[in-house]
C-alpha positions as CSV (number, residue, x, y, z in Angstrom):
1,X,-107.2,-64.1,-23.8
2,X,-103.7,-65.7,-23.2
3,X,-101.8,-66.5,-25.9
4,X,-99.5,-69.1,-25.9
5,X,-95.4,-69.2,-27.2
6,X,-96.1,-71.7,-29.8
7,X,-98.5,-69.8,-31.2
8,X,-96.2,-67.1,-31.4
9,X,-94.2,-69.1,-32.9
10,X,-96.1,-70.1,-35.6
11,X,-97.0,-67.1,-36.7
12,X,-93.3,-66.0,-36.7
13,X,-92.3,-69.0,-38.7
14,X,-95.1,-67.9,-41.5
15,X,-94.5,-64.1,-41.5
16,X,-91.3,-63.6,-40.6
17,X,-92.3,-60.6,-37.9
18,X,-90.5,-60.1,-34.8
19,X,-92.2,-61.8,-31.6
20,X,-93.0,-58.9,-29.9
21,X,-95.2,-57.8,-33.3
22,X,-96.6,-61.7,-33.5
23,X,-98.0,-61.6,-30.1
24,X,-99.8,-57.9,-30.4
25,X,-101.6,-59.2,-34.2
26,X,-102.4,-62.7,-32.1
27,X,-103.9,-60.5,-29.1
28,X,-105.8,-57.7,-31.8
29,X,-107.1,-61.0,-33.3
30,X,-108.4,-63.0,-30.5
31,X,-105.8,-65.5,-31.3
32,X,-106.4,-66.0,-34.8
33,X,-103.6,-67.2,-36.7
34,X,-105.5,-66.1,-40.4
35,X,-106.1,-62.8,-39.5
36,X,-103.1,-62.1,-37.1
37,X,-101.3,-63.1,-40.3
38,X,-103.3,-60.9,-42.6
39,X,-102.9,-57.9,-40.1
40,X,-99.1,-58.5,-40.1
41,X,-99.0,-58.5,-44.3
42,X,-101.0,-55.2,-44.1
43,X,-99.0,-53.3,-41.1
44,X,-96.1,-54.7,-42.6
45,X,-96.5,-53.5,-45.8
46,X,-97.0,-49.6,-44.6
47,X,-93.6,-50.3,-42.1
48,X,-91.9,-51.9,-45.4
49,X,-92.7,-48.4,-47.1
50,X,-91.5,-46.3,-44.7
51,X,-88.2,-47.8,-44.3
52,X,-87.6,-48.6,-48.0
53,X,-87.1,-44.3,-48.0
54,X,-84.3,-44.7,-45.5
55,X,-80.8,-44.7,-47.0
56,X,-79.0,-48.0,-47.6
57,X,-75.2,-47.3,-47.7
58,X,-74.0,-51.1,-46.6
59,X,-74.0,-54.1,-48.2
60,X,-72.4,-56.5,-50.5
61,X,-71.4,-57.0,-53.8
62,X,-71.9,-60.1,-56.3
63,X,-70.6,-60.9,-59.0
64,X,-72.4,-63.7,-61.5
65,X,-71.3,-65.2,-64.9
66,X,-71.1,-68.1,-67.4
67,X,-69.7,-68.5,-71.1
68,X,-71.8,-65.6,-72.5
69,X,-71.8,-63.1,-69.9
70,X,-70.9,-61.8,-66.3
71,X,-72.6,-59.4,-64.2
72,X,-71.7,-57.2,-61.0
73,X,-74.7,-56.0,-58.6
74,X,-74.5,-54.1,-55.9
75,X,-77.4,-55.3,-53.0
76,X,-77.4,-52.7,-50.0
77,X,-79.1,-52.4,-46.4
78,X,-78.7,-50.1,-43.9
79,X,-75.9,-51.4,-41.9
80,X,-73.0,-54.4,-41.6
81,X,-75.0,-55.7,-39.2
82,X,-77.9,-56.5,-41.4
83,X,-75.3,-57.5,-44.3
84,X,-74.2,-59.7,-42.1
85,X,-77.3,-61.3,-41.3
86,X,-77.8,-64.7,-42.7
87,X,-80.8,-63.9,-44.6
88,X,-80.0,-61.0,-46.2
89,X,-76.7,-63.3,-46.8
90,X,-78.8,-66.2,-48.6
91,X,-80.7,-63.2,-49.9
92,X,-77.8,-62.0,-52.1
93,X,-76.5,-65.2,-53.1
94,X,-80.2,-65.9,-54.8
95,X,-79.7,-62.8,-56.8
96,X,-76.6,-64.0,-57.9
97,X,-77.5,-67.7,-58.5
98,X,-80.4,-66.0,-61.3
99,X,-78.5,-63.5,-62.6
100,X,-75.6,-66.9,-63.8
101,X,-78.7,-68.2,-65.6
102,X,-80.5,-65.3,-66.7
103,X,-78.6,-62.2,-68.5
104,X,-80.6,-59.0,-67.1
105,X,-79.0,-55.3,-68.5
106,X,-80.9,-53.0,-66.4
107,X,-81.6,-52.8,-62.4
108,X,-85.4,-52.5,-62.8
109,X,-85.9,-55.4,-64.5
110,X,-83.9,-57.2,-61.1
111,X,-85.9,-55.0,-58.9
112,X,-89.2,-56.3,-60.4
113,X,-87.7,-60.1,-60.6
114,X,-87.0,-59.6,-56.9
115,X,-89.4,-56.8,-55.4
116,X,-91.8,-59.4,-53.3
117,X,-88.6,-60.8,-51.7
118,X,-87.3,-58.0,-51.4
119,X,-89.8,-56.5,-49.3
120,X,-90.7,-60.0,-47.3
121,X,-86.5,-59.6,-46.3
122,X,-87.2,-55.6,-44.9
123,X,-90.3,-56.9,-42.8
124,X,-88.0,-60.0,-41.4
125,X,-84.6,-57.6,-41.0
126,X,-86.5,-54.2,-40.7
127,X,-83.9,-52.4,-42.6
128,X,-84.1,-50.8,-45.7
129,X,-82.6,-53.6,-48.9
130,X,-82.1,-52.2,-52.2
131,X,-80.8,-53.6,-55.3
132,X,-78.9,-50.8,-56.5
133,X,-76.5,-51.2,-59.0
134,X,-76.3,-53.6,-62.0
135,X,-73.8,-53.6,-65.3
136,X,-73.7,-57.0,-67.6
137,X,-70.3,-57.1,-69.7
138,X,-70.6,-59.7,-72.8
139,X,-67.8,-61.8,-73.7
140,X,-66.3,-60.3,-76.7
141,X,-65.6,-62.8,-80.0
142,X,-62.1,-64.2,-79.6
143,X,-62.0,-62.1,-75.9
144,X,-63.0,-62.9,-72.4
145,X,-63.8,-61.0,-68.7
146,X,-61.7,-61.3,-65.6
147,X,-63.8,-60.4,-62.4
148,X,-62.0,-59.8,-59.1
149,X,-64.2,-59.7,-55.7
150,X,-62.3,-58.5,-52.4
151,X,-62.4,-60.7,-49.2
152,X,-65.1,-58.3,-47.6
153,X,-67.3,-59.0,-50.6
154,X,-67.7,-54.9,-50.2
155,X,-65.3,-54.1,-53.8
156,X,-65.5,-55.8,-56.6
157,X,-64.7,-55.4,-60.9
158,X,-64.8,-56.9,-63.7
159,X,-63.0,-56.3,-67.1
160,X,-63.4,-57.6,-71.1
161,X,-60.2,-57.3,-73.1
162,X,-60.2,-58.6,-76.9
163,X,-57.8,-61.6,-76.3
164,X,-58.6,-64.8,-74.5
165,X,-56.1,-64.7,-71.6
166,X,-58.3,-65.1,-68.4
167,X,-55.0,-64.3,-66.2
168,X,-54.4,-61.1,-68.2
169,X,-58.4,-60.2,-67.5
170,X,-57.9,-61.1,-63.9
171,X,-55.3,-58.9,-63.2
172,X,-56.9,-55.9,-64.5
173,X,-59.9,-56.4,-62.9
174,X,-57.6,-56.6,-59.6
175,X,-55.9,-53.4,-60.7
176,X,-59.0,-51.8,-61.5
177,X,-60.4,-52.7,-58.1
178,X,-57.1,-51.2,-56.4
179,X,-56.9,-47.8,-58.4
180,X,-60.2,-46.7,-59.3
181,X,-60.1,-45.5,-63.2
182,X,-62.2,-43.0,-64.0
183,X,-62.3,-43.7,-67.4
184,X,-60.2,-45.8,-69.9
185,X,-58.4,-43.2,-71.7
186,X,-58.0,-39.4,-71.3
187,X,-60.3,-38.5,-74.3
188,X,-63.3,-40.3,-72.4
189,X,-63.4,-38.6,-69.0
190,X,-66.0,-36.5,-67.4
191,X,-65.6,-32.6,-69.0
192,X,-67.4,-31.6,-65.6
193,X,-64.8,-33.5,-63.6
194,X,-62.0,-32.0,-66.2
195,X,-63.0,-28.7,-65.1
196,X,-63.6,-29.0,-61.9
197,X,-60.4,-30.0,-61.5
198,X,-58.3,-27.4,-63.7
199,X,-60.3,-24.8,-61.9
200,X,-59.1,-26.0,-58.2
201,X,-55.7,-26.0,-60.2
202,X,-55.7,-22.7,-61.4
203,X,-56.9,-21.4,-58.1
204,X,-53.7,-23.4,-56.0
205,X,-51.7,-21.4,-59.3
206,X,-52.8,-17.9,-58.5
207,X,-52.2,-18.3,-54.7
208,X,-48.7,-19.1,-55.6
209,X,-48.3,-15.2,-57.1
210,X,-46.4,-16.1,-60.2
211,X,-47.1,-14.4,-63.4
212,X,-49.9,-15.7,-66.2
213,X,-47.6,-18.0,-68.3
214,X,-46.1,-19.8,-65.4
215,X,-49.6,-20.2,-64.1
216,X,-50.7,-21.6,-66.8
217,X,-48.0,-24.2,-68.0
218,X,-48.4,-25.0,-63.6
219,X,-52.0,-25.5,-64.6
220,X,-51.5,-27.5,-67.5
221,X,-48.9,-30.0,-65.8
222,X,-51.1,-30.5,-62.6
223,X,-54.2,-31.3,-65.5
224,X,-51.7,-33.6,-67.4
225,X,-50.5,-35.9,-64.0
226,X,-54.4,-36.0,-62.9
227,X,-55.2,-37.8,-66.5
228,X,-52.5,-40.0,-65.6
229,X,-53.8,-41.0,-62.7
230,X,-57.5,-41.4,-63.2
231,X,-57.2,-42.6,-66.9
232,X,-57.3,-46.3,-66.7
233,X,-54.2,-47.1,-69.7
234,X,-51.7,-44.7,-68.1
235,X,-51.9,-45.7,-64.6
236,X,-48.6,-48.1,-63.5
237,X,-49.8,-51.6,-63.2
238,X,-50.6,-52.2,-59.1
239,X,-48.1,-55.7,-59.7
240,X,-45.6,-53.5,-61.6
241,X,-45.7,-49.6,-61.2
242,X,-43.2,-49.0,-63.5
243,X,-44.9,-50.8,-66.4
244,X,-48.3,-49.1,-67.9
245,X,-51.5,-50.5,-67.7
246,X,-51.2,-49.6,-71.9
247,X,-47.4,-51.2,-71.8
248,X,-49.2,-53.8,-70.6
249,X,-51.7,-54.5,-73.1
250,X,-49.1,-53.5,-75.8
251,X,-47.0,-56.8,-74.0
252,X,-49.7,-59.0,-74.5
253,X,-51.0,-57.9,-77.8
254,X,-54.6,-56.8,-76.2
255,X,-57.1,-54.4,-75.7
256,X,-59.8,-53.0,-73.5
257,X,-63.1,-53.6,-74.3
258,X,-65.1,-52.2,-71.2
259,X,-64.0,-52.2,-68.0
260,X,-66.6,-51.6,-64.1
261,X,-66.0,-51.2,-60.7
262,X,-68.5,-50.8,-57.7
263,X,-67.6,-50.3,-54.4
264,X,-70.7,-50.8,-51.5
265,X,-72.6,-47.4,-50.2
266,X,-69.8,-45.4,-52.9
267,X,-72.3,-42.0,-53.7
268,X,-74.9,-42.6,-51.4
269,X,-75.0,-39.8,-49.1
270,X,-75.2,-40.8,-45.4
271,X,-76.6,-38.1,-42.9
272,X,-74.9,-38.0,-39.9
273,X,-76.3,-37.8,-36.7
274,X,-75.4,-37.3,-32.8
275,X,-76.0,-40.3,-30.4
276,X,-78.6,-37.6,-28.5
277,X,-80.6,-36.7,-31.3
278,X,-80.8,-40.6,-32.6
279,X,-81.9,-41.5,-29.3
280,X,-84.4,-38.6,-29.1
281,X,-86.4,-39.8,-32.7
282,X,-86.5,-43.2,-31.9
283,X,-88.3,-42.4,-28.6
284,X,-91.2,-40.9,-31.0
């Protein structure tokens, strides 16, 4: 039977399936628009599944507060393209908009808030979205959080210090943003990353033939300017390098609370593939 555009059309408006996928349910169907829909839901579904595996390593970061809280979320597709894409666009700014009015603490509970949009926005896109990342600061008593969100919406932080001076809190979360702390102070970083790196050390210090004492006071300084650089209150302040992050503070008679940054796809491993052998699956 022939099916017409507007029918098409209709059916596009309701499912939000590509044309080409409209047309083949309308044709299964004998032009039904019920059951061409209900066939779309159902092959929609299984597609949904198969490219919810695929890795999302693009996307966009939000940031969402009000008086009692603020929260940074990381949404992710599978390419700029998509995060581009108006939907996935209006998408992300919905997550936002409930996260100002509701405080959520854990990324399953946003998953489960947001899993049946979620899933209608891979059938429309046909990428792979994910809500992947999710801290919540609380303003501290007498304190307050400065956020910072890059232009590309792609890097963002946020930071709670003990004193209420929002331009104070803004800076940091700028300088946060820039530097990339691993940790606030030198007592609270990663031992596995400690020793990682004092073992690449100590290897750079044997290649360079000296004897055991000079290796290890080489060791020990390379271990002491890393700290400084990853540890969050003795990095130089990205406004003023030769002031402290710490001299800082001291300046304004403030402190730290908690500090987090997320940069989009940061992690995710992405496999890499040849233009030949991309070509060659998507032909099967």
């Amino acid at each position: 039977m022939t099916i017409s555009a507007s029918q098409v059309k209709e059916l596009r408006e309701m499912s939000g399936v590509g044309m080409m996928e409209c047309k083949k349910a309308l044709v299964e169907t004998g032009g039904d628009l019920q059951k061409a829909l209900d066939l779309l839901r159902a092959n929609s579904s299984l597609k949904a599944e198969k490219k919810a595996s695929r890795v999302a390593a693009d996307g966009a970061v939000k940031i969402a507060d009000n008086s009692e809280y603020t929260s940074l979320v990381e949404i992710n597709s599978e390419t700029d393209f998509a995060a581009k894409d108006s939907q996935f666009k209006d998408f992300a700014i919905e997550v936002a908009d409930y996260l100002s009015s509701n405080q959520v603490n854990d990324i399953n509970d946003l998953n489960a808030e947001f899993d049946g949009k979620r899933q209608s926005l891979i059938q429309s896109i046909g990428e792979n979205i994910q809500l992947r990342r999710l801290v919540t600061l609380e303003v501290p008593p007498n304190g307050c959080i400065g956020s910072y969100l890059h232009s590309d919406g792609r890097l963002a932080a946020v930071v709670s210090i003990d004193k209420d001076n929002k331009e104070l809190a803004k800076d940091l979360a700028m300088h946060v943003s820039a530097t990339n702390p691993s940790c606030l102070r030198s007592e609270d970083i990663d031992p596995e990353l400690l020793e990682r790196e004092r073992a690449i050390f100590l290897a750079q210090a044997k290649d360079s033939g000296k004897d055991a004492s000079i290796m290890e006071k080489m060791v020990e300084g390379k271990v002491k300017r890393f700290l400084s650089e990853v540890t969050l209150l003795s990095q130089g302040f990205v406004k003023d390098p030769d002031k402290s992050i710490e001299g800082l503070l001291n300046d304004n008679n403030a402190s730290i609370i908690s500090f987090a940054r997320f940069k989009v796809g940061e992690g995710i491993e992405i496999e890499v593939k040849d233009f030949a052998t991309e070509v060659a699956e998507q032909l099967k």
